[in-house]
C-alpha positions, 0 to 999 in steps of 0.5 A: 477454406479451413477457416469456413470448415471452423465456422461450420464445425462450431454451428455444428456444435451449438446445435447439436449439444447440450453446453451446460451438461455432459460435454461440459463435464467430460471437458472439465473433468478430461482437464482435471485429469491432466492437471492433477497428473502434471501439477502434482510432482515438484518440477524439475524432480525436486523431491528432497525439500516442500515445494508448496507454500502458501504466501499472503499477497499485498496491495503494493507501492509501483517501485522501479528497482532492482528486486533485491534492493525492493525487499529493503523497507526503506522504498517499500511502504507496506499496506495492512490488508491482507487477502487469499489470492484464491478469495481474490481472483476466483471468488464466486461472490466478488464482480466478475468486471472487477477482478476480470484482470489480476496481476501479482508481483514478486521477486525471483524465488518468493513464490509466484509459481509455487502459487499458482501450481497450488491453486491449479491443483486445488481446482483440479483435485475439486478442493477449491475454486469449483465454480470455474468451469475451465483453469488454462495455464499457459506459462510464458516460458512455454509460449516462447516456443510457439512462433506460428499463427494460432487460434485461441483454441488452437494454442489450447490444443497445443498445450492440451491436445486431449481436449479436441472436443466440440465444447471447447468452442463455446469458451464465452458459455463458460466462467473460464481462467487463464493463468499466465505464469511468468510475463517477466519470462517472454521474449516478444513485445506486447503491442497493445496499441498496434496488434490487430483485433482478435474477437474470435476465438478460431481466428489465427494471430501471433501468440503476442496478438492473442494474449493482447486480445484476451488481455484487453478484452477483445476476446471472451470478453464476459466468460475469463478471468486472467491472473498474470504473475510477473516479477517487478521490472516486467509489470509495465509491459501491460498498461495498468489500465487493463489490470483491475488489481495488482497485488505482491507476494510477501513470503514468509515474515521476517518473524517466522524466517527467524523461528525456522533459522533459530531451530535450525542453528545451533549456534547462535552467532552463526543463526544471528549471522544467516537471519540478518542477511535472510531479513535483506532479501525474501527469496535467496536460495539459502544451502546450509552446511556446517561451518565454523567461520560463516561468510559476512558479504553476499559473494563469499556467501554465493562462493561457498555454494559454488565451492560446494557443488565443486566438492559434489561434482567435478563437472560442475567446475568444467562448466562454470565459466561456459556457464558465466559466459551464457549467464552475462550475454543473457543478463545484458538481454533481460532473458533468465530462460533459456532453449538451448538444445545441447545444454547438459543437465546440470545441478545449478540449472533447473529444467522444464519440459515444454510442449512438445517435450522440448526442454526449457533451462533457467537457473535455478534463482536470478541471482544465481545467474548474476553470480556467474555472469559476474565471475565470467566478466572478472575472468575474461578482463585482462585489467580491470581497472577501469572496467571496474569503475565502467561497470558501476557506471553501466549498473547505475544507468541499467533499466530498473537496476537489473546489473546491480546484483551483478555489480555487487558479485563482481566488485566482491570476487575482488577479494583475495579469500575468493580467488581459489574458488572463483578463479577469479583475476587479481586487482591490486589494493590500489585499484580496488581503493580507486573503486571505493572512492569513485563510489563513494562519490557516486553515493554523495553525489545522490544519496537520495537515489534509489540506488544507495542502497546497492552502491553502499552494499557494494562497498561492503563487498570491497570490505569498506564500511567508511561511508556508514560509520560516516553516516552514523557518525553525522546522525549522532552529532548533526557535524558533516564528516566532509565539509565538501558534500553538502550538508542535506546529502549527508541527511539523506544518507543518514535517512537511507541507513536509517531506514534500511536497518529499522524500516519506516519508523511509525511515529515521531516525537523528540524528547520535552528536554531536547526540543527546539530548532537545533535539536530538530536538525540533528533529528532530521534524518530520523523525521525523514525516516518516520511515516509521522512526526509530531513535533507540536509543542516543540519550541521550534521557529522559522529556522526549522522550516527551511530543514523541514521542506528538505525532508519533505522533498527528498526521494528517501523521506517516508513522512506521510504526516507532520503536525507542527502545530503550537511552534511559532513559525508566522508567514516566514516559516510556513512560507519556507515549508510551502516551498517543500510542498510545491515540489512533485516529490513530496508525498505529505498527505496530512499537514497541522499547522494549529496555533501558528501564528499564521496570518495573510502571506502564509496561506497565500504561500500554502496555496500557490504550494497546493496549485503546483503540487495538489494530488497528494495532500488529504489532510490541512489544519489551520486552526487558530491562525488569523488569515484574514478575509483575503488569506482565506480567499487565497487558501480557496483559491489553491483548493479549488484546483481540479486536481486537488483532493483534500479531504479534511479541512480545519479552520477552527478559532480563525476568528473569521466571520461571514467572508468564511462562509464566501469562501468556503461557498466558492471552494465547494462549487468550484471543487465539490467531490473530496471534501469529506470533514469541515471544522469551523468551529469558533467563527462567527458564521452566524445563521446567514453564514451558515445558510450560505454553507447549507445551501452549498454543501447539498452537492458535496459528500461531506461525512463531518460537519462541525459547527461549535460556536459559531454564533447560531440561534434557532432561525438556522435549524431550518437550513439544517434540517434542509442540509440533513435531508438533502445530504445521505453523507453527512454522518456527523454534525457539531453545533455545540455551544449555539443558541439553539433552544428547543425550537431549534432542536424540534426542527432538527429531530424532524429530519430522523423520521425521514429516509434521507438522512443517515446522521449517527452523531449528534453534538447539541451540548451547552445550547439552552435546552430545557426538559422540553427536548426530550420529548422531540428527542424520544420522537427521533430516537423511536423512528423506525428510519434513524440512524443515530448512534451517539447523542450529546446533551451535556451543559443544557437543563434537562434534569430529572424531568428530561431524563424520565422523558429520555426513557421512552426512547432509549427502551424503544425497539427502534433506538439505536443509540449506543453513546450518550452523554448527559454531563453537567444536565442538573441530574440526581439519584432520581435521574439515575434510577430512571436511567437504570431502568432504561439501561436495563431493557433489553432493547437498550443498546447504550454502551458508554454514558456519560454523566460527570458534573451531575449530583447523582451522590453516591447511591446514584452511581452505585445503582449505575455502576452495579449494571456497568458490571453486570454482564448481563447488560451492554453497558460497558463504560460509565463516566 
């Protein structure tokens, strides 16, 4: 019966009101009101320090870690684009489907809900997001305390009781956006998969099933739009394929924390002290006072702010071990909010008032809660002796590392400075000893593991940095400083210091006196810490490569790109590193290999690599090896598998023939969609081969094509011609150094005068062109349809009679061209003069001209060099 009355009432609705107009306004601006009355006072009475920042977001890596051992840069690999969260959901310019579904993810304290109160009182102040009609935002913590079965509208009147109007029905008529704030925060599981369908928005459900059903889509499928904030470990509660874009929030820059400590401290050892801890995480709470002796682990950093608020107020240290025991029995469960009704007000805890006024506590930041709910568990142990070493292993085996901050508190209260503070229990040396060697096992027995970080941050608690120097000690000599782990852990470790201090070093490349295999092993470390290694040139043989997969292999290495190109490693050693390719943790997207010594066994080696592990690499050089028909075949064979996704593949001076063309034909027709860049020049194609590879590569979306000197004559320019018609991708085309001819270059200019082709270089040096080309060349280059932006010419005999012609085309209003390149093409002063003339039009858009090689004398380049320098005019470079 009520749900008939719905029914009834929202037919009443539709007509008998005009949705775009008043009702819709009265609604938006009642909204408003309310938002901007609530929004824009700091929760929790916050009034002493700024609330709002505005924080970048970022496109960011899926981690599994404990938040605070996130912010180190040795897991996190960190992407240049930026953009506003306000252009990024509610841009009225971007697709609606595309950006339907936001997630953004940050650590505790960065930011998250600072910033979605900024965009919600942004649109209720009419300052920006204006063209959403309705802004919804329904804190998690909030829905925790809805256990009912509600409609959609009827948990809107829940949150918004002042908005019981007849347009709030008609939400699909509207552009509307959910906020929801804190998806780490609910209780109640999201079954996407078993929740029944909610396509209605006056039908009742569980607030679980109601968030499924606008998450999915199932409700307002067209009208919202939903940003969902979360901390890290919560991400995975909503399948990524509901999300259209997940992004992080980054805080302020290690730059700018730095500005604002160095202004703020006066001295400088205490400013250097606060900014290296500040620069390991982007969230902590951080309460100066001045001191004269500054804390140097986290615990005695945390204990001083718990010996603060005791001098400010007694009862808080009443309440610090109720407050413990409620803080670690929380933890265990995953929960930081909490709705305990006789909870008293005090200042560690920050409180919200939900619906219905009742009130929400949470600690003011995770990490305070971990703090006290490791001092609780140190006082209510009466020998911890083994609940120490029970609690390393209960935080290495804990869901997404939540227990490792509260591992380092509670490993840390062990100290005896900390006991008047924390009234902590005592350990004895011996125990705390047992500790630290039972981690240091831990940690050698995986460095690699994403938990280092934490367990070597857990012996600085203890006052132990052993395992550091050790570590450092190993990257400087290359000698293990204990024989019994073995010799890749203590690279590992190396690497994971490595990084965690400097970040992922950008590029690589050792010193010309220190190259070669051993000096390679010492660096090892290093090249796993790098996101590139050069070490082309190197003097370095097979023993390097056994070392070099085991960089590419381990969980810490950051290598993206390895040029080893010019060392002899021969089948031995590529068949070495191809085992490091094979295995899933490897993440190498640009492999050289040029001028190897590679022949048969070594591409077959790099192809049963690329069939067990083919998603990942982008980029393959194999130039200057010597394959062979069959090491080619078996190259193809690991390419064509559905999963690989190579983009550029060079096979240059491989002094193959036609069988490449074969090969090449079976690779694009079992595999045509990634490869964008094909290098074969230095083969001998010759124009059956390449008409073969014409003919194929019209399925692909090949972008580059190079052909130098593969034996072509004029016959292949009509497959050329065919392959630029046939294929808007290719936007680069090489065939330098071939007989062409100008019948050859004829065929190729018909292609610009047609819509289909979009080239923007062409190389066409050294192939025996005459003055007659330019005439076909002025042709192209004045078509209203082409592209072209740059043109080489250089190496044919054009003279000062080809470049008189070349004019008519560069003054055209058509030619786009911007690069040309004329070396070597027999031109005097009399060329030059013609080209001024040209270069002077204000249709030229030439920016570079290249001309060495020619006879120009000194009067020619004097002419050209005055219009280089002449702002007046576009051209920028003169060769």
């Amino acid at each position: 019966m009520v749900k008939t009355l719905q029914k009834l009432h929202v037919l009443f609705c539709l007509f008998n009101r005009d949705v775009s107009n008043s009702n819709v306004v009265k609604l938006s601006n009642k909204l408003k009101a309310t938002l901007k009355k609530k929004y824009q006072s700091p929760p929790g009475g916050e009034t002493e320090h700024p609330f709002y920042i505005h924080c970048d977001v970022q496109y960011p890596p899926e981690v599994n870690q404990h938040e605070y051992i996130q912010i180190k840069p040795t897991f996190r690999k960190r992407h240049q684009w930026r953009c506003s969260p306000l252009s990024l959901y509610f841009d009225s310019e971007l697709d609606d489907e595309r950006v339907r579904i936001a997630l953004t993810k940050g650590v505790s304290g960065i930011g998250k809900t600072s910033q979605v109160r900024m965009i919600i009182l942004n649109w209720a102040e009419g300052k920006g997001n204006q063209q959403c009609t309705l802004i919804f935002p329904l804190p998690f913590r909030e829905l925790n305390l809805l256990k009912e079965r509600l409609s959609l509208i009827e948990l809107l009147y829940k949150f918004f009781p002042e908005l019981k109007e007849p347009g709030i029905y008609n939400l699909e008529n509207f552009r509307v956006a959910f906020i929801l704030d804190g998806l780490d925060e609910f209780r109640r599981p999201l079954d996407f998969k078993n929740s029944p369908i909610v396509t209605d928005v006056t039908d009742p459900s569980s607030v679980p099933a109601l968030l499924t059903n606008l998450i999915n889509g199932n409700l307002l499928p067209s009208a919202a739009h939903i940003w969902i904030t979360s901390r890290p470990e919560a991400v995975h509660h909503i399948p990524l394929q509901y999300i259209n874009e997940v992004t992080e929030i980054e805080g302020f820059t290690d730059s700018q924390k730095e500005e604002f400590f160095r202004r703020a401290i006066i001295h400088t050892d205490q400013a250097n002290a606060i900014i290296h801890h500040l620069k390991c995480s982007k969230s902590l709470y951080t309460w100066l006072s001045d001191k004269e002796c500054d804390p140097g682990a986290l615990t005695p950093m945390y204990t001083d702010l718990l010996a603060l608020l005791q001098t400010q107020n007694q009862n808080t240290q009443k309440m610090a071990i109720k407050l413990g025991e409620l803080a670690f029995k929380q933890l265990v469960k995953g929960n930081t909010v909490f709705y305990r009704e006789d909870l008293q007000d005090i200042p560690i805890f920050r409180e919200d008032i939900g619906l219905h006024q009742k009130k929400i506590y949470y600690f003011g930041h995770t990490t305070i809660q971990e703090f006290f709910a490791a001092m609780w568990f140190n006082r209510s142990c009466n020998s911890l002796d083994e609940n120490l070493r029970n609690a390393v292993d209960m935080a290495l085996q804990s869901k997404n590392g939540k227990l490792d901050l509260f591992l380092r508190f509670l490993l840390g209260f062990s100290q005896s400075f900390i006991q008047s503070i924390a009234k902590a229990g005592y350990n004895s040396s011996e125990t705390l000893t047992e500790t630290v060697e039972y981690i240091k096992k831990k940690v050698m027995a995986n460095p690699a593991s994403p938990r280092t970080l934490n367990l070597l941050n857990c012996l600085t608690e203890l006052g132990d940095s052993s395992l550091e120097t050790d570590g450092v000690s190993f990257f400087n000599t290359g000698i293990p400083p204990d024989a019994k782990y073995p010799r890749a852990h203590w690279s590992d470790l190396a690497a994971v210091l490595l990084a965690s201090e400097s970040g992922p070093i950008d590029m690589l490349g050792l010193e010309v006196k220190k190259r070669g295999d051993e000096e390679l092993l010492r660096m090892l470390p290093v090249i796993k810490a790098s996101q590139t290694a050069t070490l082309s040139y190197h003097k370095l043989t097979e023993k390097s490569c056994e070392c070099l997969a085991s960089a590419l292999t381990s969980k810490v290495s950051n290598l993206k790109t390895l040029n080893l190109s010019f060392n002899t490693l021969k089948d031995s050693g590529v068949q070495l590193l191809a085992a490091g390719l094979a295995k899933p943790h490897c993440r190498l997207e640009r492999l050289k290999l040029s001028g190897c010594r590679v022949k048969q066994n070594g591409f077959a080696a790099l192809a049963k690599a690329l069939k067990s592990n083919p998603s990942h690499l982008r980029e393959l050089d194999l130039s200057g090896n010597e394959p062979g028909e069959s090491g080619v075949f078996h190259l193809v064979d690991g390419l064509k598998v559905v999963n690989c996704k190579l983009q550029i593949l060079k096979l240059s001076n491989c002094k193959l023939g036609l069988e490449l063309s074969r090969a090449l034909a079976v690779l694009l027709i079992d595999n045509p969609r990634h490869l964008r860049a094909l290098d074969v020049n230095m083969n001998n194609l010759g124009d059956q081969g390449v008409k073969l590879l014409m003919d194929i590569l019209k399925s692909t979306q090949i972008y580059k094509l190079e052909l130098y000197c593969c034996q072509l004559t004029e016959k292949c320019c009509e497959n050329m011609f065919r392959c630029l018609a046939n294929i808007p991708s290719l936007r680069e085309l090489n065939l330098s150094n071939n007989n062409l001819k100008d019948e050859g270059v004829k065929m190729l200019c018909k292609a610009f005068r047609l819509p289909t082709c979009q080239l923007e270089k062409l190389m066409v040096s050294d192939c025996k062109l005459t003055e007659k080309s330019c005439g076909e060349l002025v042709e192209a280059l004045s078509s209203n349809l082409t592209n072209l932006k740059e043109l080489d010419l250089s190496g044919n005999d054009l003279g000062d009679r080809g470049v008189k012609t070349l004019y008519m085309g560069l003054t055209s209003r058509c030619c786009t061209l911007e690069r040309l390149f004329l070396r070597c093409c027999g031109i005097t002063v009399k060329g030059c003069s013609s080209l001024a003339v040209a270069l002077k039009s204000s249709h030229s858009s030439i920016t570079e001209l290249g001309l060495m090689g020619n006879d120009t004398g000194e009067e020619g380049l004097r002419i050209l060099s005055d219009i280089r320098d002449n702002q007046r005019y576009k051209l920028q470079t003169l060769e």
